[in-house]
Each structure stands twice: as structure tokens, then as C-alpha cells.
C-alpha positions as CSV (number, residue, x, y, z in Angstrom):
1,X,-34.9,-12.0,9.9
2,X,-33.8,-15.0,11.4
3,X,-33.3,-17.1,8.3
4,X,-30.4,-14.6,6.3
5,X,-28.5,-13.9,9.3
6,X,-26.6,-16.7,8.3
7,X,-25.8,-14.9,4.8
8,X,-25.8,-11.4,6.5
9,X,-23.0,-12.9,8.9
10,X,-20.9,-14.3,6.2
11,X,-21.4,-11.7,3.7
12,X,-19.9,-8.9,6.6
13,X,-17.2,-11.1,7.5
14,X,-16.1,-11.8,3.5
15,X,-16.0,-8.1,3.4
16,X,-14.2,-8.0,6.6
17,X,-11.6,-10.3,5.2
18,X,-11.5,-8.2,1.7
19,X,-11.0,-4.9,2.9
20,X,-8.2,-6.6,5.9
21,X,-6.6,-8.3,3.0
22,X,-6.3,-5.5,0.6
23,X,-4.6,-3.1,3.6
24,X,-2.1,-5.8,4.3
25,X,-1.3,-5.9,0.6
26,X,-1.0,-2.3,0.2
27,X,1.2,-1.7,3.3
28,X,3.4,-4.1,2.0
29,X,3.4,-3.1,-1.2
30,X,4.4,0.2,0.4
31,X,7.6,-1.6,2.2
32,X,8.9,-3.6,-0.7
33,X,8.4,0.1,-3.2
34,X,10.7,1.8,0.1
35,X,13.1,-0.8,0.2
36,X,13.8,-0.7,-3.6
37,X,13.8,3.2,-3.5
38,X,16.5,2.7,-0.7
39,X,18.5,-0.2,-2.6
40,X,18.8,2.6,-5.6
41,X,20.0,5.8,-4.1
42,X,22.6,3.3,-2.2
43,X,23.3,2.9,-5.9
44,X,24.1,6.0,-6.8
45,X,20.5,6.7,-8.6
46,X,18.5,9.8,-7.6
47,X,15.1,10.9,-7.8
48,X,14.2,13.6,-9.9
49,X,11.8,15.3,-7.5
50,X,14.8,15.5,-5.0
51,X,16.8,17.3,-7.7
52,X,13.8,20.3,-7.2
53,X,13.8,20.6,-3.7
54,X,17.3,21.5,-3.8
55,X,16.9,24.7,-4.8
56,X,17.7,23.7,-8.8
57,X,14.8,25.5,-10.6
58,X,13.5,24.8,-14.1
């Protein structure tokens, strides 16, 4: 067992680095989409799905 920890090791810590990357991406992914849905109802622009909770039925 001795002679693939070495690949075991860096194999779990690639993954490690994988899954910590991708969760970083996504979260700020998640900021920039929040900041440009801010920067547009400061605009003046409006989401649809905010025009249904108000009560305006289809």
C-alpha cells in the first residue's frame, strides 16, 4: 500500500483543489450575477417574476 500513497495523496488533494476551486467560482459568479441585477433595477429595469408577486395575475 505503501507505494501509491504517493498517487492516492495527490490524486485527493487535486480533487480537493477541484471541488475548492469550483465553489469559489460559483460564489462569485453568484456576486457579480447580484451586483448586475442591482446595477439594473437602479436603472429603472424590473424583473418579471417581481411583477407576479405583486399581486398582478395572468
Amino acid at each position: 500500500m505503501m507505494s501509491h500513497a504517493a498517487y492516492v495523496f495527490a490524486s485527493y488533494a487535486v480533487a480537493a483543489v477541484t471541488v475548492a476551486g469550483l465553489v469559489f467560482w460559483v460564489i462569485g459568479d453568484g456576486r457579480a450575477r447580484q451586483r448586475e441585477l442591482k446595477e439594473l433595477e437602479e436603472a429603472g429595469i424590473r424583473r418579471r417574476s417581481a411583477e407576479a408577486s405583486g399581486g398582478a395575475g395572468r
